[in-house]
C-alpha positions as CSV (number, residue, x, y, z in Angstrom):
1,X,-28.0,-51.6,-76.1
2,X,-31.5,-51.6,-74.3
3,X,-29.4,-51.7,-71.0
4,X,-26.8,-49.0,-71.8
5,X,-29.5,-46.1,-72.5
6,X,-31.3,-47.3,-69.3
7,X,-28.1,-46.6,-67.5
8,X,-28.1,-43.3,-69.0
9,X,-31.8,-42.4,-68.5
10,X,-31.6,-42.9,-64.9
11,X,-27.9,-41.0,-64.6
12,X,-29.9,-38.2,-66.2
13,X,-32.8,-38.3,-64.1
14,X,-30.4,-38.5,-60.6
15,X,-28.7,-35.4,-62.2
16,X,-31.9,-33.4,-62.4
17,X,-33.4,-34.1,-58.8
18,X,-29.6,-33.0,-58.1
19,X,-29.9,-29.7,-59.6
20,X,-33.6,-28.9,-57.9
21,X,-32.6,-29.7,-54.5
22,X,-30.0,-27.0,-54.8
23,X,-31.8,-24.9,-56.6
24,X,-34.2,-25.1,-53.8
25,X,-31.7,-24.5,-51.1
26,X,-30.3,-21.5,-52.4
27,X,-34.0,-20.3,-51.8
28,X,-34.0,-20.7,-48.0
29,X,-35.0,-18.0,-46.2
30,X,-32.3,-15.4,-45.8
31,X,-33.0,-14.6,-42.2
32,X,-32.6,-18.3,-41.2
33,X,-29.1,-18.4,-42.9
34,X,-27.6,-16.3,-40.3
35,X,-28.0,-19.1,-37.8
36,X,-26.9,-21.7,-39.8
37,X,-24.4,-23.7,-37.8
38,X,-25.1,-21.3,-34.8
39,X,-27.8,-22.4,-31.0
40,X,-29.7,-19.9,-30.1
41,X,-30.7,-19.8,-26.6
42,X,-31.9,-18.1,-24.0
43,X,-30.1,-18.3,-21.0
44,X,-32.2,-18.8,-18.0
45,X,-29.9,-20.7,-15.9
46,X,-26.8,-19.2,-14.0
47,X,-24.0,-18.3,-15.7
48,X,-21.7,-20.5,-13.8
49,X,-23.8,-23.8,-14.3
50,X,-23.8,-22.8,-18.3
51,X,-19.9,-22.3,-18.2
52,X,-19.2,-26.0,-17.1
53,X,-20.9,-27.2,-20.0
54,X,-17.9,-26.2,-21.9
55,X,-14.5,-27.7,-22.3
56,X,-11.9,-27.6,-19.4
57,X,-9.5,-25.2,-22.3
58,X,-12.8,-22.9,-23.3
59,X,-11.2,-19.3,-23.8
60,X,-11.0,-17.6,-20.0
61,X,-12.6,-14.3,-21.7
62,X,-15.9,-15.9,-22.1
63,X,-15.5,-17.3,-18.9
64,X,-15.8,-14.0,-17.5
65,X,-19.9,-14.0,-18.9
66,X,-20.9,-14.8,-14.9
67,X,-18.8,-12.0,-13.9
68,X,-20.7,-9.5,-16.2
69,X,-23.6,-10.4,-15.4
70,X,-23.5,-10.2,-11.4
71,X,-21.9,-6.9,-11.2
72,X,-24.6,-5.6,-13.6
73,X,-27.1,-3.6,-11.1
74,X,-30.0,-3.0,-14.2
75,X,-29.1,-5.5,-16.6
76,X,-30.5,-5.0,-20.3
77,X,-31.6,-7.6,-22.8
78,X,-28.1,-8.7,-24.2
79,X,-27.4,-10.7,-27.4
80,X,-24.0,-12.7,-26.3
81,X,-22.0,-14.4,-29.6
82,X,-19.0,-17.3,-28.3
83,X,-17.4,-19.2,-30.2
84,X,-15.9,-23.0,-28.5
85,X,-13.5,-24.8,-29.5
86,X,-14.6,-26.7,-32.0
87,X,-15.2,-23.8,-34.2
88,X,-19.0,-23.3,-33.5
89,X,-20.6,-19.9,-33.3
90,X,-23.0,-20.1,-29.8
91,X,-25.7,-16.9,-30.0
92,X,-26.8,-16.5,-26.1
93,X,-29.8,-14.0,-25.5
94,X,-29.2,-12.8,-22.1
95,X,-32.7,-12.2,-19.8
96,X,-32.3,-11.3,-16.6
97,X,-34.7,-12.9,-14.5
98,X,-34.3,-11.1,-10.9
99,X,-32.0,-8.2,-9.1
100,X,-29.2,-8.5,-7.4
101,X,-29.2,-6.8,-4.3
102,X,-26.1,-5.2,-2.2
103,X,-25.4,-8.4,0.1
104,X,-23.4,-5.5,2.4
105,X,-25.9,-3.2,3.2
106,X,-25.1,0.6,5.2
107,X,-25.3,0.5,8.6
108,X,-26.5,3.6,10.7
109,X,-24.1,5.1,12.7
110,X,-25.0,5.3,16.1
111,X,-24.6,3.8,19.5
112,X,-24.2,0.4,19.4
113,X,-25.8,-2.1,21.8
114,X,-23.9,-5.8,23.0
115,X,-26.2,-8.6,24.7
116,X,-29.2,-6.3,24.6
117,X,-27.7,-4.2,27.1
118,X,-28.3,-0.4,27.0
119,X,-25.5,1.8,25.5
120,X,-24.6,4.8,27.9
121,X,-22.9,8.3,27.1
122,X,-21.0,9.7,29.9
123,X,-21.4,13.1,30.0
124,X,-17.9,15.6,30.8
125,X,-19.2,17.7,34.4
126,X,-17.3,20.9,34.7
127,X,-17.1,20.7,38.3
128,X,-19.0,18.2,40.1
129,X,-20.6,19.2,43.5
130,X,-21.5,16.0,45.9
131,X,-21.3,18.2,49.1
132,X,-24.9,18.6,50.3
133,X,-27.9,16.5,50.9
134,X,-29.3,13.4,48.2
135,X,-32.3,12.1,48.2
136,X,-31.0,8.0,47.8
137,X,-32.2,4.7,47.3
138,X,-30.2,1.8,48.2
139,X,-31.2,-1.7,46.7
140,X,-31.3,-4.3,49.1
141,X,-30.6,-8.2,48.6
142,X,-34.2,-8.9,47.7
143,X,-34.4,-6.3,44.5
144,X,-36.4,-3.8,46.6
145,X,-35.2,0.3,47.6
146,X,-34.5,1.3,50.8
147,X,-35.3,5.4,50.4
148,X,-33.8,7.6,52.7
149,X,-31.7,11.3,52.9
150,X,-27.6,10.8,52.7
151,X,-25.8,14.1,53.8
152,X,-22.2,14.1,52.2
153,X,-19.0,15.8,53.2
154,X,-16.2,16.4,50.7
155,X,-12.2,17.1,51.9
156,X,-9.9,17.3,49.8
157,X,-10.1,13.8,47.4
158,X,-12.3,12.2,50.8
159,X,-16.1,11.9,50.7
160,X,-17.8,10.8,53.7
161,X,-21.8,10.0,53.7
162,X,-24.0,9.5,56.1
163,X,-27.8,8.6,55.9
164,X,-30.5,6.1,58.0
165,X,-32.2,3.5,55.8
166,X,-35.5,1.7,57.9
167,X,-34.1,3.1,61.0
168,X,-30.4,1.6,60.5
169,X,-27.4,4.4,60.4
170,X,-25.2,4.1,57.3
171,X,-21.6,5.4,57.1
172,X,-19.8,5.9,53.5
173,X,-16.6,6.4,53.3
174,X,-14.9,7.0,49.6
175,X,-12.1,9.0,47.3
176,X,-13.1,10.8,44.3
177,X,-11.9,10.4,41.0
178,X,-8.9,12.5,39.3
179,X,-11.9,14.1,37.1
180,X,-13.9,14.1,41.1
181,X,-16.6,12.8,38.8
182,X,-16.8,9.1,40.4
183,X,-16.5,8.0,44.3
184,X,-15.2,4.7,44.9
185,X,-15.0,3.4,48.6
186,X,-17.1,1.7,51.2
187,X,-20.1,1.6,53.2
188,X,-20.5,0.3,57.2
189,X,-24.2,-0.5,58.6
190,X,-23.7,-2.2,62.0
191,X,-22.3,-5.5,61.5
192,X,-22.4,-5.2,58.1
193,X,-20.3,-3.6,55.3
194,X,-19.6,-3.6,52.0
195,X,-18.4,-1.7,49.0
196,X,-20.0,1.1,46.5
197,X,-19.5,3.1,43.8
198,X,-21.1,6.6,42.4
199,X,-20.6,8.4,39.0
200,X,-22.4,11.7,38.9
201,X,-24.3,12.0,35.3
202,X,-25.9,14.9,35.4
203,X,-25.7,18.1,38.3
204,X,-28.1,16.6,40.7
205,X,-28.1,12.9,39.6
206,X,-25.4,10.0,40.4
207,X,-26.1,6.5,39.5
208,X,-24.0,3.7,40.6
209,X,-24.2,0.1,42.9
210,X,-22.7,-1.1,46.1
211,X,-20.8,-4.8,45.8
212,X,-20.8,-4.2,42.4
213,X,-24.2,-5.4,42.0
214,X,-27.0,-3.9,43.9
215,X,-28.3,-0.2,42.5
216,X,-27.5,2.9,44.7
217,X,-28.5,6.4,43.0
218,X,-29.1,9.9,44.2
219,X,-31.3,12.9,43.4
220,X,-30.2,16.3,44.8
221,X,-33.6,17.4,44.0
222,X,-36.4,15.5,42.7
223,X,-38.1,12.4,45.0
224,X,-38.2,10.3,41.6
225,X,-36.0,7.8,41.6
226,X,-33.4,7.5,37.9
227,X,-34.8,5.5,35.7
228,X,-31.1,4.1,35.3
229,X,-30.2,4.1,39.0
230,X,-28.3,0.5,39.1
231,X,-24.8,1.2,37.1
232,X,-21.6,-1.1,37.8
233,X,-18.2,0.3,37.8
C-alpha cells in the first residue's frame, strides 16, 4: 500500500513539471517564433560558393540567387527566404559588400594606333601640282639629310626630277598615280641608283622614302623640313 501511493505521488509530480514546461514555452517570445526551424544569415560570401552547399537536385530558381545579384548595379539590403529540400525554411540577408563594375568599358572613337606607330589621314588634293621647284631632303645611309633644290617636270602621267645633293647630280624619273596624287619611279646618282616614292599631303608638302626605307620629302615653300618626312609606300 505504502509503495502504490508512492508510485502515484511521483506520477503526479512528473505530470506537474510536465504542465509548467509548456506552460512556459507557450510564453516564448513571439518575435523569436518566427525563426523557429529557420538560419538566419548574412551572406557575405559569393553566391556561387553558398549555392554548392546545397544538394546536387536544390530547385534551379534559387539557383539563379548569383545571377541576381551580379547583374544588380546598386544592390539594396535584401531579405532572401529558400526553402531545401528537406523541408527547411533558409532566411538569407543579402549585404552587398563592393560594386560591380562594367568589365567592357566604352572605347573612344578615334584613330587607332598598331605597334606604337603613328596613325596618318591622307588627305583628298583637288589637283595636285609637282611641276616647279622643292626644297628636298634626301636621307642618306647613315640617318643624316642631304638638303638640296629638285626642279620637276610633269608630261602627261611622266615626272622627271632633277636636283644636286653635296655636289652630286640626281636624276628622278617616275609615273603618277591615277588620282596624280603619288609618284612612284626611280632615282640615278652616278653609279648609283635606286628606287623612291612621293605622296603629296598637303599643296606644297610630299612626304615619302627612296628603297622603301630612307626619308625623301619636299617643301614648295618653307626651308623646314616635315616633321613626318620619312613615309613608306
Amino acid at each position: 500500500m505504502i509503495k502504490l501511493k508512492t508510485m502515484k505521488r511521483n506520477i503526479l509530480i512528473f505530470i506537474l513539471l510536465i504542465t509548467i514546461l509548456s506552460a512556459c514555452a507557450q510564453k516564448k517570445n513571439p518575435d523569436l517564433e518566427r525563426f523557429e526551424g529557420e538560419t538566419v544569415a548574412t551572406l557575405q560570401t559569393p553566391a556561387n560558393e553558398l549555392a554548392e552547399n546545397f544538394p546536387p537536385d536544390f530547385p534551379a530558381d534559387t539557383m539563379a540567387l548569383e545571377e541576381i545579384l551580379l547583374t544588380t548595379e546598386t544592390p539594396k539590403l535584401t531579405e532572401l527566404v529558400i526553402t531545401n529540400p528537406s523541408g527547411n525554411e533558409i532566411l538569407l540577408t543579402v549585404t552587398p559588400t563592393q560594386s560591380i563594375s562594367n568589365p567592357y568599358p566604352t572605347q573612344p572613337i578615334g584613330p587607332t594606333q598598331t605597334n606604337g606607330s603613328t596613325p596618318t589621314i591622307t588627305p583628298t588634293l583637288r589637283n595636285p601640282i609637282w611641276t616647279g621647284s622643292w626644297n628636298i631632303w634626301f636621307q642618306d645611309d647613315t640617318g643624316d639629310y642631304l638638303i638640296g633644290v629638285m626642279v620637276v617636270n610633269v608630261d602627261g602621267n611622266l615626272v622627271n626630277g632633277t636636283a644636286e645633293l653635296e655636289k652630286i647630280d640626281y636624276l628622278f624619273k617616275g609615273t603618277l598615280s591615277t588620282d596624280k596624287s603619288k609618284v612612284d619611279g626611280a632615282w640615278y646618282a652616278g653609279n648609283k641608283e635606286g628606287t623612291f616614292w612621293w605622296q603629296m599631303i598637303a599643296e606644297n608638302i610630299f612626304v615619302g622614302s627612296w628603297d622603301e626605307r630612307f626619308g625623301f620629302c619636299g617643301e614648295g615653300e618653307s626651308l623646314v623640313r616635315p616633321s613626318n618626312c620619312r613615309r613608306l609606300p
